[in-house]
Structures are given as C-alpha cells and as structure tokens.
C-alpha positions in Angstrom: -21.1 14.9 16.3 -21.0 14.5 20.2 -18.7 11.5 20.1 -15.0 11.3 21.6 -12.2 11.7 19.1 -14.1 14.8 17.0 -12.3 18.2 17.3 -14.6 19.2 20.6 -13.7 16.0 22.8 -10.9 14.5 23.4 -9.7 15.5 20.0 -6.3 13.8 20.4 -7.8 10.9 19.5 -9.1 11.8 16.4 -7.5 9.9 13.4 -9.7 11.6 10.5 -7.3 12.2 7.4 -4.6 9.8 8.8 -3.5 7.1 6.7 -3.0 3.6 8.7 -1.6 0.6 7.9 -1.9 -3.3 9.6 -0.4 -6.1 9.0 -1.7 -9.2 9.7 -5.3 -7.9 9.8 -7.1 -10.2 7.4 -8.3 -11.3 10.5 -7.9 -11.8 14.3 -6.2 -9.6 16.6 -5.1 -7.3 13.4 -8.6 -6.8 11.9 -9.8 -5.4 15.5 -7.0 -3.1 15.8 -8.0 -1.9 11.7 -11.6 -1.6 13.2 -10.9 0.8 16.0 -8.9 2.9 13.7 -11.5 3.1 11.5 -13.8 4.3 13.9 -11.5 6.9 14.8 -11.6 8.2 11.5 -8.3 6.7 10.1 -8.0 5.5 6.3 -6.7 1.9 6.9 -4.9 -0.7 5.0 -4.8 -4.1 5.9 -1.6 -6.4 4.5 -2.0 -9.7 4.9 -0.7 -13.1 3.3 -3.9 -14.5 2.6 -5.2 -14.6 -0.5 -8.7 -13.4 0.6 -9.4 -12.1 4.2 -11.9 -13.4 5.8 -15.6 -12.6 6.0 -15.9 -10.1 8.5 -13.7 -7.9 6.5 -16.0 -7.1 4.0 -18.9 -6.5 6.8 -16.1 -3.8 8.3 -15.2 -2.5 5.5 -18.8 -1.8 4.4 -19.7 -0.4 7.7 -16.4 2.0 7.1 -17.9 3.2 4.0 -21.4 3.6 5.0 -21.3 4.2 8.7 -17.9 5.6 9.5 -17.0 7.9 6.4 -14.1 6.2 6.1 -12.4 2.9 4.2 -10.8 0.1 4.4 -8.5 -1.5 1.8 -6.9 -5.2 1.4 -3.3 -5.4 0.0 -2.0 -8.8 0.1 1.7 -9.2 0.6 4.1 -11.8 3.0 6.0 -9.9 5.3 8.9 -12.0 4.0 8.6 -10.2 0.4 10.8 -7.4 1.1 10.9 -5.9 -2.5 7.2 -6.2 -3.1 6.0 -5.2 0.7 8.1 -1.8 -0.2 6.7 -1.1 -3.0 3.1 -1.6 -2.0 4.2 0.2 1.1 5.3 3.3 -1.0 2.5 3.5 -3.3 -0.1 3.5 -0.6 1.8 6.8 1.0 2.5 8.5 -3.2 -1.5 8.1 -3.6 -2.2 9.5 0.0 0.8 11.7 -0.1 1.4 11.2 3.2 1.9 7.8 6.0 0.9 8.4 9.5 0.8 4.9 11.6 1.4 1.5 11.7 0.5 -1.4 13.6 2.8 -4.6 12.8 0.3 -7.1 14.1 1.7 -10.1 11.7 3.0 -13.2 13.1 2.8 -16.8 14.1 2.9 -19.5 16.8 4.7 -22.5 16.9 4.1 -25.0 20.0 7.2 -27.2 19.9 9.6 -28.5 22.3 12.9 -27.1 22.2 14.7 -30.7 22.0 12.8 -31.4 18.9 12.7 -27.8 17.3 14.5 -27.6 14.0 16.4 -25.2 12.4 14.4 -24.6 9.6 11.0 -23.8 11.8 12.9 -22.0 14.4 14.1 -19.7 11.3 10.7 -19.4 9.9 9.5 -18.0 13.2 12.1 -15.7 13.4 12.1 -14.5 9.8 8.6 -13.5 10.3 7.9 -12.3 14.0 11.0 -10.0 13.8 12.4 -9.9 10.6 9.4 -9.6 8.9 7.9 -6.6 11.6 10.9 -5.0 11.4 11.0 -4.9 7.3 7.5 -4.0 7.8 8.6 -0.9 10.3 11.3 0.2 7.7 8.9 0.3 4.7 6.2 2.3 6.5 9.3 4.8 8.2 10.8 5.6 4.9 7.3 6.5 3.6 7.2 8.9 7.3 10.7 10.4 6.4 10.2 11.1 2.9 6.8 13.3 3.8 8.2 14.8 6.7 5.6 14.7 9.4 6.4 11.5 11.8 4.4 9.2 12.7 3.7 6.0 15.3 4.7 2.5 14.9 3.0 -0.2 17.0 4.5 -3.5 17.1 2.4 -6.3 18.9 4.5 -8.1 21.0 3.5 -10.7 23.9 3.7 -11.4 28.1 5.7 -13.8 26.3 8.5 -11.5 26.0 8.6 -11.1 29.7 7.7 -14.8 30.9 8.4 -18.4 30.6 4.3 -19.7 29.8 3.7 -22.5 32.6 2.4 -24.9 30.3 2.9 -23.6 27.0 6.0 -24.9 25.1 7.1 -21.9 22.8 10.6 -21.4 22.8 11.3 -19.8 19.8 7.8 -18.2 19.9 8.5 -16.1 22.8 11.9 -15.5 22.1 10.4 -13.9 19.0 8.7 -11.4 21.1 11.6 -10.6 23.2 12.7 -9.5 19.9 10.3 -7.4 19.3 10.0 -5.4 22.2 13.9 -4.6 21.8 13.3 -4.0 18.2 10.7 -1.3 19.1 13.1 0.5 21.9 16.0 0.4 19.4 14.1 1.7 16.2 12.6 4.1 18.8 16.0 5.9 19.2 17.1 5.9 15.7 13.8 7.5 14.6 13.2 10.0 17.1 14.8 12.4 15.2 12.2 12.2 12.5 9.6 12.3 15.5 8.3 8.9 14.8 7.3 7.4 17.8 7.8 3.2 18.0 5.9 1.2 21.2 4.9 -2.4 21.5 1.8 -3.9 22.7 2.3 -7.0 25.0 -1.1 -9.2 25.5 -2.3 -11.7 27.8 -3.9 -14.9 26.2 -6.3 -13.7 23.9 -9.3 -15.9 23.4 -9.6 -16.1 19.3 -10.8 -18.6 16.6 -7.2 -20.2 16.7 -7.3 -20.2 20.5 -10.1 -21.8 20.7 -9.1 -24.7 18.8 -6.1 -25.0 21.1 -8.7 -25.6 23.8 -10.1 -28.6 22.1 -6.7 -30.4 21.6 -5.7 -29.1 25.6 -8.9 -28.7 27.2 -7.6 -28.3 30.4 -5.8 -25.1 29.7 -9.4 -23.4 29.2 -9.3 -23.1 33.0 -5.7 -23.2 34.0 -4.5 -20.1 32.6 -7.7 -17.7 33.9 -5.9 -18.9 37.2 -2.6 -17.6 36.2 -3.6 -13.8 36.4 -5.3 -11.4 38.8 -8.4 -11.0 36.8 -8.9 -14.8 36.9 -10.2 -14.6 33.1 -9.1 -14.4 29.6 -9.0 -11.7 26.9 -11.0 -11.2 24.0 -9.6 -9.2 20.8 -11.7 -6.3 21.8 -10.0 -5.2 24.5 -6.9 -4.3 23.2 -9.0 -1.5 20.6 -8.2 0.9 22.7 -4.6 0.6 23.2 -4.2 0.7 19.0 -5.8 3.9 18.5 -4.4 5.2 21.9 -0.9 5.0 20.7 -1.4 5.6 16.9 -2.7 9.2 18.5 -1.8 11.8 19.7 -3.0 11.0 23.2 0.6 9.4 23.1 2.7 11.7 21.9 5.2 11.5 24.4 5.6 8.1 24.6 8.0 6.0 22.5 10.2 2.9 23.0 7.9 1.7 25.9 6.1 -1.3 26.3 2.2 -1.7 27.3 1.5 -5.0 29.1 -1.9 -5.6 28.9 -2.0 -9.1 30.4 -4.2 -9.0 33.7 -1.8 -8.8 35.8 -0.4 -12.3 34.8 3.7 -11.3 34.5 3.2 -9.4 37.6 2.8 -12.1 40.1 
C-alpha cells in the first residue's frame, strides 16, 4: 500500500501489531488521538468514565474494522478506580501479550475563582488531572516491564502549565497541568531503564463541543483569544493527530521527558 507509515515509507510510523491505550477518549480530544492510531495501524483501547461513548465511536470503530484492518475497543473505568483501572489495564496486555503506548488524555476543567475555590473541588481536580494520569501511567508501565519491550507514554498536558490564561480563571486547572508536565519528566527518568519513553503534549485552546458552549456563556472570548497567539486562530482536535502517533512511534525514539507546545505560538509572546 503506497501510504506513509507501511514498511516502505516512513516506516517509523507504522503502529501495525502495537497495542494502544487512551484514556479519556469516549470522545473529544482523546477519541482523535484513538483515531490517528488507528490509522497507523495500532490496536487501540479507549477508557473512559462514561457509561456509553459517544456516537462517533461506533462510526470509528466501524471504519477500524472495515477500512483500517484494525479495532477499536471501549473499557469503561474512572481514573480514580485504582484497583479496577489495573486490572482492566493488565488483562488488555495478558490477552495481547504485550503493551506498547499510552496516551493519558483524561481530565477536566473547572472555571472558578481562587477566593471562592473549595477544598473538596480543588481535590477533585487534582485527584484526576494528576493522580489519576499518573495511576493511569503506572498501570500501563507495569504491563511495559512485565513484557519487556518498552514503550511510550503521552500525557496531555496544557499552555496552561506554562501561562497564567488572560481571562480565563483556572487556578487549580492549570496548576494541574504544571503537574503533569513534571510528572512526565520525573516518570521519564525512573523508566528509562526499561526504555519507556514518557512526553507530554501541551495545546493551545482547542475549539470542541465543550468549548463551544463556553463561547455562548462568554461570547466575547470567541475573538479574544485568536488575538492572543501568532496564528491569530484557534485549534481544532485534528491538529494535534499527528503529534499522538508521532510520539507513540518510533519517529521519537529519542525523545523522552520533553514537552511539545503546540499552542500557536501563544506562551511565546
């Protein structure tokens, strides 16, 4: 087949035989990233909270099966289950025999000022956007140790881990993503050893279905923030696919505990 990623170009970015796990991709941000690995050729599981992922799901994972020779599978699970994530964790890599990537996309936002944040939301914040990645890291690493050929983590951090947001009032948000980036440099150097590679991918504002109805409760910020980067625009979910599948590849395999800010140029200026 004369397309990228097959063993005559660019093979490095082939992910045929590789099993791949997201979280948070029932949809959003995560069910892109599980799309672009499936076009790659990986296997990919998607763990998510909800009870039912949303529609588009099923129309990838029917276009996996028919179009990609590949699949997609839905394991429902909170990040904040520690026993259970495990052991769905481990029983995805004992029927595969085997645990290549991972891309910790779960997580969520809080818009709250820090005078009236409490304890108890500042906590659930916390417990999921690092706790819960980094529980999420450990589970798919053991499953990397125990079969003895590495692997790449991907944790989706934020330009929030790097900035203040003009405008945006997310304290314990974007302290979350500080979090996360560090977590990724730290687990990096621990798990070298066992030559599995950890990086984090920091987004601009991303334009999704949640976004959107941020616009309609703050119109204005619909054409403030393009003005706060170089590119004068916002993202879309799409254009992060290629960072996924570049650094659950080998195309990376020199590259670990480093960050890739992919916000137009918006912490630059």
């Amino acid at each position: 087949m004369p397309f990228l990623g097959t063993s005559k170009r660019l093979s490095e970015f082939n992910l045929s035989n590789k099993i791949v796990l997201v979280s948070g991709a029932a949809r959003g941000l995560g069910l892109t990233q599980a799309e672009a690995l499936l076009e790659a050729g990986a296997t990919v599981y998607a763990l998510d909270r909800l009870p039912e992922p949303s529609p588009d799901f099923h129309r990838i994972a029917e276009r996996a099966r028919k179009e990609l020779d590949t699949s997609l599978h839905y394991r429902q699970i909170d990040v904040r289950d520690v026993k259970n994530l495990n052991k769905i964790v481990e029983e995805i890599g004992d029927k595969h025999g085997r645990m290549d990537g991972l891309i910790a996309a779960a997580g969520i936002q809080q818009e709250t000022p820090a005078l009236e944040y409490t304890a108890e939301d500042a906590n659930r914040m916390f417990e999921i956007n690092i706790t819960g990645v980094f529980m999420t890291s450990q589970a798919v690493a053991k499953q990397m140790i125990k079969f003895g050929s590495g692997g790449s983590i991907v944790l989706i951090a934020s330009m929030s881990a790097t900035v203040a947001n003009r405008g945006l009032i997310c304290p314990a948000y974007n302290a979350s993503k500080a979090g996360v980036v560090q977590l990724a440099r730290n687990l990096a150097s621990e798990w070298g050893e066992y030559n599995i590679r950890v990086n984090t991918i920091s987004p601009g504002y991303i334009v999704t279905a949640m976004v959107e109805e941020l616009f309609k409760q703050f119109p204005e910020r619909r054409t403030d923030w393009p003005t706060q980067n170089m590119l004068g625009r916002l993202s879309a979910p799409s254009e992060y696919r290629g960072a996924g599948v570049f650094l659950i590849s080998d195309a990376s395999s020199f590259m670990t505990a480093a960050d890739l800010r992919m916000d137009g140029g918006h912490s630059a200026w």
